[in-house]
N, C-alpha and C positions, 0 to 999 in steps of 0.2 A: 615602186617595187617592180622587179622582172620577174618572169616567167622563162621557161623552158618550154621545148616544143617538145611533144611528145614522138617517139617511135612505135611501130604497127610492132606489135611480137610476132607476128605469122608473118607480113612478106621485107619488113626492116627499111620501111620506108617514113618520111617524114609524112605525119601526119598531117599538121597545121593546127594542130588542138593545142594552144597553150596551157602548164600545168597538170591538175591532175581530171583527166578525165571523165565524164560524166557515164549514169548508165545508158543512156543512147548514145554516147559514142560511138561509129565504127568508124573504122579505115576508110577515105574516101578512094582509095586505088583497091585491095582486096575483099571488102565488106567486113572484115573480122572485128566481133566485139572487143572495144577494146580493155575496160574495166573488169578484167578475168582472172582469174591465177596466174595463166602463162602470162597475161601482161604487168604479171607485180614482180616488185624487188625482192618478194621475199620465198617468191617458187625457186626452189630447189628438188628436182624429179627424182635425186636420188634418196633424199629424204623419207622418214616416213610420214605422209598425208602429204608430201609434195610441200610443204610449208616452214620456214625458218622461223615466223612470229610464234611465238610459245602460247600467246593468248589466243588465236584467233583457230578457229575452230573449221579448217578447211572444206569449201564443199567439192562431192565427190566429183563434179562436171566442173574441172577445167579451162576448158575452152568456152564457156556458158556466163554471163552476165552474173554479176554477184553481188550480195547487199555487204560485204566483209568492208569492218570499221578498219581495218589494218591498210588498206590497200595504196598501196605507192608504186607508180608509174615507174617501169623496172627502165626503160630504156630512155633517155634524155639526149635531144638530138642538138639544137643552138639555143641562144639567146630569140626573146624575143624582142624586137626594140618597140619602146614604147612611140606614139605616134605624137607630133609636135602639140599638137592640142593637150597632152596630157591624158588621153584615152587609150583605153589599148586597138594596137592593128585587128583591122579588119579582114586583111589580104592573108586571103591562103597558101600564097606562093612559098617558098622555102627559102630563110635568106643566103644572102652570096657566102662564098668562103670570105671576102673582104669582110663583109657585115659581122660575120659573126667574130672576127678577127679582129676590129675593131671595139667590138663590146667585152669582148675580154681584157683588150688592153684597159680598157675604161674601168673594167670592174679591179683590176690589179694595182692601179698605177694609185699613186699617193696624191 
């Protein structure tokens, strides 16, 4: 199984965090927590409580670390490739546009 990298919601950078992120998460370039409202799929600011999931019960801090069972990583940057041994990578780096180019074709192709 793959993973996705995640994206920072505050500066829109690749994090290197595959999946869904944890609550000490932060961005390693802006420090921004990343498991927040503004980092989920289902923040919507014009909403009211800022929230699309109908069950989950949003809290009023935002930008603040959150225990919300709802919570799905709004922003998904590449593939991650798994490492030969069958482990997932280690390396923080971001992959190339080839890399990621090539894991799509893989994931599509018959």
């Amino acid at each position: 199984m793959k993973f996705l990298m995640h994206r920072c919601w505050n500066c829109q950078k690749v994090t290197g965090i595959a999946g869904r992120p944890g609550r000490t998460d932060d961005c390693p370039y802006c420090r921004a927590e990343l498991r927040t409202c503004r980092g989920c799929r289902f923040y919507e600011p014009m909403r009211s409580g800022e929230c699309s999931e109908p069950r989950a019960e949003p809290p009023t801090e935002k930008e603040k670390v959150n225990f919300c069972d709802y919570f799905v990583a709004a922003e998904i940057a590449a593939p991650v490739v798994e490492a030969k041994t069958g482990g997932w990578t280690t390396n923080k780096s971001c992959p190339t546009q080839s890399d990621a180019r090539a894991a799509l074709d893989k994931l599509f192709s018959k």
